[in-house]
C-alpha positions in Angstrom: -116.8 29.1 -144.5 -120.1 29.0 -144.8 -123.0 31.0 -143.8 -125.3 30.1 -140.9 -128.7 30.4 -140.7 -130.5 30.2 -137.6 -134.3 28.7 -138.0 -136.2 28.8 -134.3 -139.3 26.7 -134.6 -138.3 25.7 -138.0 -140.7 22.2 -138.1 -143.9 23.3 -140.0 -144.7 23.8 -143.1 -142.4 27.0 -143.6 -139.4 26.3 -142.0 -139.1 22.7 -143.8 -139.6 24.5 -147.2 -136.5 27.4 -145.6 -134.3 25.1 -144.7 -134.4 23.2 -147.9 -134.1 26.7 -149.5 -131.1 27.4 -147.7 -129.4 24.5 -147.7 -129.7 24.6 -151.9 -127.9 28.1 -151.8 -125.2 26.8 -149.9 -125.8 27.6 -146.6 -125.4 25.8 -142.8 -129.0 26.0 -141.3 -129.1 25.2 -137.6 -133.0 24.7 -136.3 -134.5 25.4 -132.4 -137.2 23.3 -131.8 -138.8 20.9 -129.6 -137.7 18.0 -131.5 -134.8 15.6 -129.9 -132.5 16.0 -132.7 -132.6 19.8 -132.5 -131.4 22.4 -131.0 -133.6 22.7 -127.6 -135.1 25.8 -126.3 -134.0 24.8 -123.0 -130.5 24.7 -124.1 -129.4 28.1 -123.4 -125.5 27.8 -124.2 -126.8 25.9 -127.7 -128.6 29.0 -128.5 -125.9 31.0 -128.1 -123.6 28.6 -129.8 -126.0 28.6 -133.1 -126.0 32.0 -132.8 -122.4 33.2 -132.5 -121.2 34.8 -136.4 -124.6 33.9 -137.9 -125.8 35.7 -140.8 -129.2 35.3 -139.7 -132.0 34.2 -137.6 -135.9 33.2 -138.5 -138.2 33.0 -135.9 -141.2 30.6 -136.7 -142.0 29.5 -133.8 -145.8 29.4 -132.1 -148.5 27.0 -131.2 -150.7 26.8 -134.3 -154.3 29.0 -134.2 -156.1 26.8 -136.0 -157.5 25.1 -132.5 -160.7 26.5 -130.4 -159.9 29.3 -128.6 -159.9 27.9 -125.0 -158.7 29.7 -121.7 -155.8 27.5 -122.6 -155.2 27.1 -125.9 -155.2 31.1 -126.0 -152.4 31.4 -123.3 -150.8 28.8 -125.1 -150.5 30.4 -128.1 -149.6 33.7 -126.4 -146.8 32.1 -124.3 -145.5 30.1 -127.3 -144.4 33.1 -129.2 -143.5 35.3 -127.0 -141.2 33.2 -124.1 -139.3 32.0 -127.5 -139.2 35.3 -128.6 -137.4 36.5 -125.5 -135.4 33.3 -125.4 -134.0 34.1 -128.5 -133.3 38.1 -127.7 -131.3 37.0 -124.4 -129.6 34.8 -126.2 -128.5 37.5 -128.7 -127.5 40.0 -125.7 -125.0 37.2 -125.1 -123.4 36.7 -127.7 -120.0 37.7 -128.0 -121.0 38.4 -132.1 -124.6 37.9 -132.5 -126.3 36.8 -135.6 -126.4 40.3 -138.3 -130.4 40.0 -139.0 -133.3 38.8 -137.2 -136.7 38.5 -138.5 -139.2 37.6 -136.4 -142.6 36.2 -137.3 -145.8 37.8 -136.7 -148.7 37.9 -139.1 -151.2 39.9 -141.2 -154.1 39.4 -138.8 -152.8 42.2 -136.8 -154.9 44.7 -138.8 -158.5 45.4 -138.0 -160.9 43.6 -140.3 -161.0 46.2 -144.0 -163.3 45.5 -146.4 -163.1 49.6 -147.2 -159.7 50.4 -147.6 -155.9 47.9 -147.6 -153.8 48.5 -144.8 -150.4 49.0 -145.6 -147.3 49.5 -142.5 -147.7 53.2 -142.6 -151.6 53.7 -142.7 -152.8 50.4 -141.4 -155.1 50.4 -138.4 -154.4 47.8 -136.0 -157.3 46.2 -134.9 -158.9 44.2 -131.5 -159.5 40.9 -130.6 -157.8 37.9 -129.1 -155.5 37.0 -133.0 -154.7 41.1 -132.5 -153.6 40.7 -129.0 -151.5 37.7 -129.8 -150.0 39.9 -132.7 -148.9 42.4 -130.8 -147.6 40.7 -127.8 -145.7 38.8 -130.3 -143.9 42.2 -132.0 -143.8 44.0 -128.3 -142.0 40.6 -126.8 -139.6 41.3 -130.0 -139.3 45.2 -129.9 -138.3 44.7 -126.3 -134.9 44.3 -127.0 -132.5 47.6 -128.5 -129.9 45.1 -130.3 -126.9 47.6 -131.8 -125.4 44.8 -133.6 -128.4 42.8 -134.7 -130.8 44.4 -137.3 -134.8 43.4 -136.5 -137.4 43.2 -138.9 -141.1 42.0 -137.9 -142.7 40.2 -140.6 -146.7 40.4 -140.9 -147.4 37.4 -142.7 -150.4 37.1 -145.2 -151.9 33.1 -145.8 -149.0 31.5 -147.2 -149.5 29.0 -150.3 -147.7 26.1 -151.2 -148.1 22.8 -152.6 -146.7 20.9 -149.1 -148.9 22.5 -146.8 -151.0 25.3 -145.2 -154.2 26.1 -146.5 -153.9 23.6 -149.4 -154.7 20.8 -148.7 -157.9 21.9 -146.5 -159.2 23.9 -149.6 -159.2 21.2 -151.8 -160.8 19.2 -149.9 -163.9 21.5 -150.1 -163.5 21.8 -153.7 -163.3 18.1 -154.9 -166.2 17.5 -153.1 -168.4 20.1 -153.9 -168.2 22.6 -151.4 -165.7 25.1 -153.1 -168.2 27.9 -152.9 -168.2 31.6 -150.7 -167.8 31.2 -147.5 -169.6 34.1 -145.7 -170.5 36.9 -147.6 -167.9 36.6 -149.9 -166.4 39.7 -149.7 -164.1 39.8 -146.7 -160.6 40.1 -147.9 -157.9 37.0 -148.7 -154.1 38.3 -148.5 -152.1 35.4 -149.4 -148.6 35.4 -150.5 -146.8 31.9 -152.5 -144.1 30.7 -150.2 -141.4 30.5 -153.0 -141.9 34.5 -152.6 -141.8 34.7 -149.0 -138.5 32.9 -149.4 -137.3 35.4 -151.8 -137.9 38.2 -149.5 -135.9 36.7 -146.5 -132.9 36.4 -149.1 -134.0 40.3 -150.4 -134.3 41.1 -146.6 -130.8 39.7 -145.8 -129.0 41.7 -148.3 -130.2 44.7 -147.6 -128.4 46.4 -144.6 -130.2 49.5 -144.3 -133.7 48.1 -143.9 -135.6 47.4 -140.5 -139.0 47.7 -138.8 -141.7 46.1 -139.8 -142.8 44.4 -143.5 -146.1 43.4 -145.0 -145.6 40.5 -146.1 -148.4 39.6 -148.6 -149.0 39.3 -152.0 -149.7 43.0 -153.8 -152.8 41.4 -155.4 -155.4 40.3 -152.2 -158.4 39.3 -153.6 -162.0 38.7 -152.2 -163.0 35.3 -150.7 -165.4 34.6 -153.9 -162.5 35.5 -156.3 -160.6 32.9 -154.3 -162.6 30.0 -154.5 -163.6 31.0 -158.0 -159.8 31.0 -158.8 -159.0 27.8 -157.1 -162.1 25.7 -158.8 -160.8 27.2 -162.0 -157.3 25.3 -161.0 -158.8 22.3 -160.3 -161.2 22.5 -163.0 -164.6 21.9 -161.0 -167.5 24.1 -162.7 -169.4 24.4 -159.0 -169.3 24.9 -155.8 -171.9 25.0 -152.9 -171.2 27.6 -150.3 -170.8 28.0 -146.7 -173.2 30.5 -144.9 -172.3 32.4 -141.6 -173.9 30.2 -139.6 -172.6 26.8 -141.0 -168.9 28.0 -140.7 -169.3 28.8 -136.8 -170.8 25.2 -136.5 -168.4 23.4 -138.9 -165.6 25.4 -136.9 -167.2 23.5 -133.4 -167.2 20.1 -134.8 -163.6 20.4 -136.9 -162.3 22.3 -133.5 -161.2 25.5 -135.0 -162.6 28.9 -135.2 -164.4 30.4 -138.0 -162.6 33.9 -137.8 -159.9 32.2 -139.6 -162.3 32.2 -142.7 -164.1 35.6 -141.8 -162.0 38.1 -141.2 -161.4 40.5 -143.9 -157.7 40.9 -144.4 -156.5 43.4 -146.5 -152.9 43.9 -146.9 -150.6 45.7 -149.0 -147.0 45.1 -148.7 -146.3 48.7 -149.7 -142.9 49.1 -147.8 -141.4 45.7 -150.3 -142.2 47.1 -153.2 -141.3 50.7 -152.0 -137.8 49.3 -151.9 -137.5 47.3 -155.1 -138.5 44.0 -154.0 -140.4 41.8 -157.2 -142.8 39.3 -156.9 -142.4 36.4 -158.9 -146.2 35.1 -158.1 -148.2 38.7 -157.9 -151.1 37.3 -159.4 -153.0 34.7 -157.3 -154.2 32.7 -160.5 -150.3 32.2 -161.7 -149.5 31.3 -158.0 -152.3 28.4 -157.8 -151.4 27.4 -160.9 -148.0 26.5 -159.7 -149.5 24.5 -157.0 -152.1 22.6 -158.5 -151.6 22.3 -161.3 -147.8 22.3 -162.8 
């Protein structure tokens, strides 16, 4: 028989590029979404249904951030990730045999902004502001439950790269027409990880009974913002770029209906608890990982 794999909000960019992933390995992927030909998150007895003898579950789901940060649009993200994240943990109380593992989303941006020092799980100082408080209602919605059969890991993602998606497409935009430069200062912090490698650690993850809590999950080489543009002109060969003062961001994020913290904050992450427990990175360095993407 097979093994199932559980992917809630599995639709974006990630979970496509999962499921595929799974499905190449051999495995039955069953997907909560919002979508008709899905599993529904109103479907309580489907949920549990998916969810009886899986191996695992993946929790993606959540209203994208890149959006203004409206009285709305904030409570929508809030409530997006956390109501599913409960949905999902009744569901597991329920079950006569729950799935083994869940990992739960939550992301990087949960740190304060470091341009002094990375943060790693141990020593890294959360931080404030409205992406903070989404971060950790999202892991205290998921903490909630005490699950004796069902492992729980958080997962603080870094900016995921890959050719189908993400940041991408956006960045090469800039570049091809000129406006590949700093953003900002510069110097703020860009954690990234490739998403082949944030595949590799939900199969690393899996097999690994003894581990739980919460996981960096970032590439061990974060560079600055200027060594990232730098590096991605390099990949797509264009000599120059004009850049993108304070000031222009915060207007450009206005007219393109985003927010510029997205650019600005300095994120510094080290996922020091991975490598602690053996896990390699096939795309540590982030020149080799946009060379994958771009280029090859």
């Amino acid at each position: 028989m097979k093994q199932k794999v559980i992917l809630a909000g599995g639709t974006g960019f990630i979970g496509k590029y999962f499921k595929d992933e799974f499905v190449k390995l051999g495995y039955e992927v069953k997907i909560i979404s919002r979508q008709a030909n899905h599993i529904s998150w109103n479907d309580e007895a489907g949920i549990i249904d998916a969810l009886e003898n899986s191996a695992v579950l993946i929790n993606l789901a959540g209203k994208s951030v890149d959006c203004r940060y409206t009285a709305k649009n904030m409570a929508d993200i809030i409530s997006s990730r956390t109501e599913t994240t409960k949905i999902l943990g009744n569901a597991l109380m329920k079950c006569i045999n729950p799935a083994r593992l869940w990992m739960n989303s939550s992301t990087a941006t949960i740190y304060r902004h470091a341009e002094d020092r990375p943060m790693t799980e141990k020593n890294g100082e959360i931080g404030s502001g409205f992406s903070v408080d989404v971060a950790k209602e999202w892991e205290q919605a998921f903490f909630y439950f005490q699950l004796p059969r069902t492992r729980q890991i958080a997962l603080r993602i870094a900016i995921v790269l890959g050719a189908d998606g993400g940041v991408i497409n956006p960045f090469k935009k800039l570049v091809k027409f000129g406006l590949g430069g700093i953003q900002g200062a510069g110097n703020q912090k860009f954690s990234w990880i490739h998403i082949e490698d944030l595949f590799e650690i939900m199969l690393f993850l899996k097999d690994r009974d003894e581990l739980n809590g919460v996981y960096n999950c970032s590439s061990p080489d974060p560079v600055s913002n200027r060594e990232f543009m730098d590096e991605f002109r390099k990949a797509m060969n264009v000599k120059f770029g004009l850049p993108s003062p304070k000031w222009l961001l915060h207007l450009g994020a206005i007219v393109i209906r985003t927010e510029a913290e997205l650019i600005l904050k300095s994120r510094w992450v080290i996922p020091e608890r991975l490598e602690n427990d053996g896990f390699k990175f096939k795309f540590n360095k982030l020149d080799k990982a946009l060379h994958q993407i771009l280029v090859t």
